[in-house]
LOMARKE-75239 format. One record per residue (C-alpha): y, z, x; residue in three letters. Coordinates in pm, 1 decimal, decimal comma. Each point is the difference from the previous one (the first is absolute). Example, Ala and Ser with C-alpha at 12.3 -4.5 7.8 and 13.67 -1.06 7.14 Angstrom:
! residues 2
<rec <-450,0; 780,0; 1230,0>; "ALA">
<rec <344,0; -66,0; 137,0>; "SER">
***
This chain:
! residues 97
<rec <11188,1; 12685,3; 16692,5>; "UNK">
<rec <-179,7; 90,4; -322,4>; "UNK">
<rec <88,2; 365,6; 30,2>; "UNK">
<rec <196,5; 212,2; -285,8>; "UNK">
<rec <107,5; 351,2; -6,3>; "UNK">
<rec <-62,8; 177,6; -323,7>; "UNK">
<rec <342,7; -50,6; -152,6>; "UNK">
<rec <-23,8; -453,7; 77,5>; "UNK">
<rec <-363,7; 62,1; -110,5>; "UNK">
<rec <122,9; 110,7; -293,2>; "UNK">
<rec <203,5; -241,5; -92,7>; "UNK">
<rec <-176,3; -266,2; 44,7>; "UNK">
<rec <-288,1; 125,8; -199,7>; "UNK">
<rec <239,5; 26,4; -284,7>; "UNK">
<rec <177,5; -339,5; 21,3>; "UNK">
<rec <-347,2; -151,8; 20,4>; "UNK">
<rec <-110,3; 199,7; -310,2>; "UNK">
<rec <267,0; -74,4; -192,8>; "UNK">
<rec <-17,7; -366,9; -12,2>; "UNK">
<rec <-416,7; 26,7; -5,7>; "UNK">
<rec <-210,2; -52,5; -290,6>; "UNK">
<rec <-324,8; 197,8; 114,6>; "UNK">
<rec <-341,5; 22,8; -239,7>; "UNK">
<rec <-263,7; 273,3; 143,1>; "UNK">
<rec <-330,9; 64,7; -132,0>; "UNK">
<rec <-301,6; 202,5; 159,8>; "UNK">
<rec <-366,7; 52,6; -96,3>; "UNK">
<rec <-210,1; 251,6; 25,6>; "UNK">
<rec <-305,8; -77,5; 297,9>; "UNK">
<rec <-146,3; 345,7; 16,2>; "UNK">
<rec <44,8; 419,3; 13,5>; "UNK">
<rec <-188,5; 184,1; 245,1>; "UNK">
<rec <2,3; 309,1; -147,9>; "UNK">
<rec <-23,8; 316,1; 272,6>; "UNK">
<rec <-273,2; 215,8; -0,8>; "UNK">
<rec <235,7; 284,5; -91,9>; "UNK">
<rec <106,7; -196,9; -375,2>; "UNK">
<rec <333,4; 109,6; 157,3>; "UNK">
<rec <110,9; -323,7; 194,3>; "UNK">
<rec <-60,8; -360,8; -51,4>; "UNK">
<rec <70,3; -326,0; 205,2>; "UNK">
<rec <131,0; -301,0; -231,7>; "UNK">
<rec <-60,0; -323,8; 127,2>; "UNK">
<rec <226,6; -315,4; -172,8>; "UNK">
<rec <68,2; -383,8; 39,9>; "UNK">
<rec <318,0; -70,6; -35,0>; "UNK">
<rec <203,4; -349,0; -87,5>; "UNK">
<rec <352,6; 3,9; 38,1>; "UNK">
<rec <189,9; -345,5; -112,0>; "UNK">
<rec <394,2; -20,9; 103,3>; "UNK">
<rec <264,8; -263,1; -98,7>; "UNK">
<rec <329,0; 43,9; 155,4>; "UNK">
<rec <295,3; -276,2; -42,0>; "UNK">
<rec <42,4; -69,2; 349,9>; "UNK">
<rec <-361,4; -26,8; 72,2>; "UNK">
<rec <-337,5; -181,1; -79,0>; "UNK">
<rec <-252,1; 247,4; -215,2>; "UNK">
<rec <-203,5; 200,7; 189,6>; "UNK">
<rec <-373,3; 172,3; -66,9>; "UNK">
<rec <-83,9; 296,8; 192,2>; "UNK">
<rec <-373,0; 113,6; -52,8>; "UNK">
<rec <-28,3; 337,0; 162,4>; "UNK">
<rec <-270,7; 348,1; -52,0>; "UNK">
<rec <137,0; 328,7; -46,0>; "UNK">
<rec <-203,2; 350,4; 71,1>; "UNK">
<rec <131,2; 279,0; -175,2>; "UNK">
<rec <-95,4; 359,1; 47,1>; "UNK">
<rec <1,0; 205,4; -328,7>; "UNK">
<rec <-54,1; 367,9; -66,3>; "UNK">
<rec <-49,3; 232,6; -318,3>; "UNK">
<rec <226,8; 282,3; 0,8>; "UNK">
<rec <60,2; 236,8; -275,7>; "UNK">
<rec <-162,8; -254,3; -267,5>; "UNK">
<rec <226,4; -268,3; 151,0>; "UNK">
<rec <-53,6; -329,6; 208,0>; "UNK">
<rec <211,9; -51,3; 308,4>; "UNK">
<rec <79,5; -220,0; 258,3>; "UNK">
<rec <-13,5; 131,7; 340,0>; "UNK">
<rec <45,6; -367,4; 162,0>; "UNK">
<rec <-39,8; -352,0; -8,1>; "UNK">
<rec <-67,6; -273,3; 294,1>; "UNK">
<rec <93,0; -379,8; -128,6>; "UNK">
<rec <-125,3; -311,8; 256,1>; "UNK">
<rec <102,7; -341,2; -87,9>; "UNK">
<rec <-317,6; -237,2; 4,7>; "UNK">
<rec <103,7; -303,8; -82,2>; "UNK">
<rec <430,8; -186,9; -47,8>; "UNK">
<rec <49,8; -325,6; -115,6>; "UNK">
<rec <286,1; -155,8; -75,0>; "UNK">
<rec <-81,3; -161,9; -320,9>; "UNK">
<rec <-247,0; 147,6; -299,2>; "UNK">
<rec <-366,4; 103,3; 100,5>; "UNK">
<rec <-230,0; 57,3; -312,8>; "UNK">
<rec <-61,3; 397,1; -13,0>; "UNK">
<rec <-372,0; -117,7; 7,9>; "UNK">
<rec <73,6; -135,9; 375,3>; "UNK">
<rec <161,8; 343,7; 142,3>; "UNK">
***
């Protein structure tokens, strides 16, 4: 039915993992720095390539936001959204995501 509770969810994500060769790399669009010098929004692209034994390579081209702050002299996350934008199921050029 496509439904797991945490404990299958789990699982599965570790079986998968295990027998997955997965490559990520993210660049850098822009930083909107707050007003405050405090906060910052981080905008990336992101290509994620996956070979697993059992199935044919996949590309996943996705954006990630991340909210940053500077506390005590330090840079932290305080969150990140992900969205897929693109899966194929054999290689895309990073040029095409």
């Amino acid at each position: 039915n496509g439904a797991s509770d945490l404990a299958a969810a789990t699982a599965q994500a570790r079986a998968f993992f295990a027998r997955a060769k997965i490559h990520e790399t993210s660049t850098i669009v822009r930083i909107e720095i707050a007003p405050d010098g405090q906060t910052a929004r981080v905008f990336e692209r992101e290509v994620s390539k996956i070979e697993a034994k059992d199935r044919p390579p996949r590309t996943i081209c996705g954006e990630s936001l991340e909210t940053v702050v500077l506390a005590k002299g330090r840079i932290l996350s305080k969150g990140q959204v992900d969205t897929a934008v693109r899966v194929d199921t054999h290689a895309v050029p990073a040029q095409r995501c």
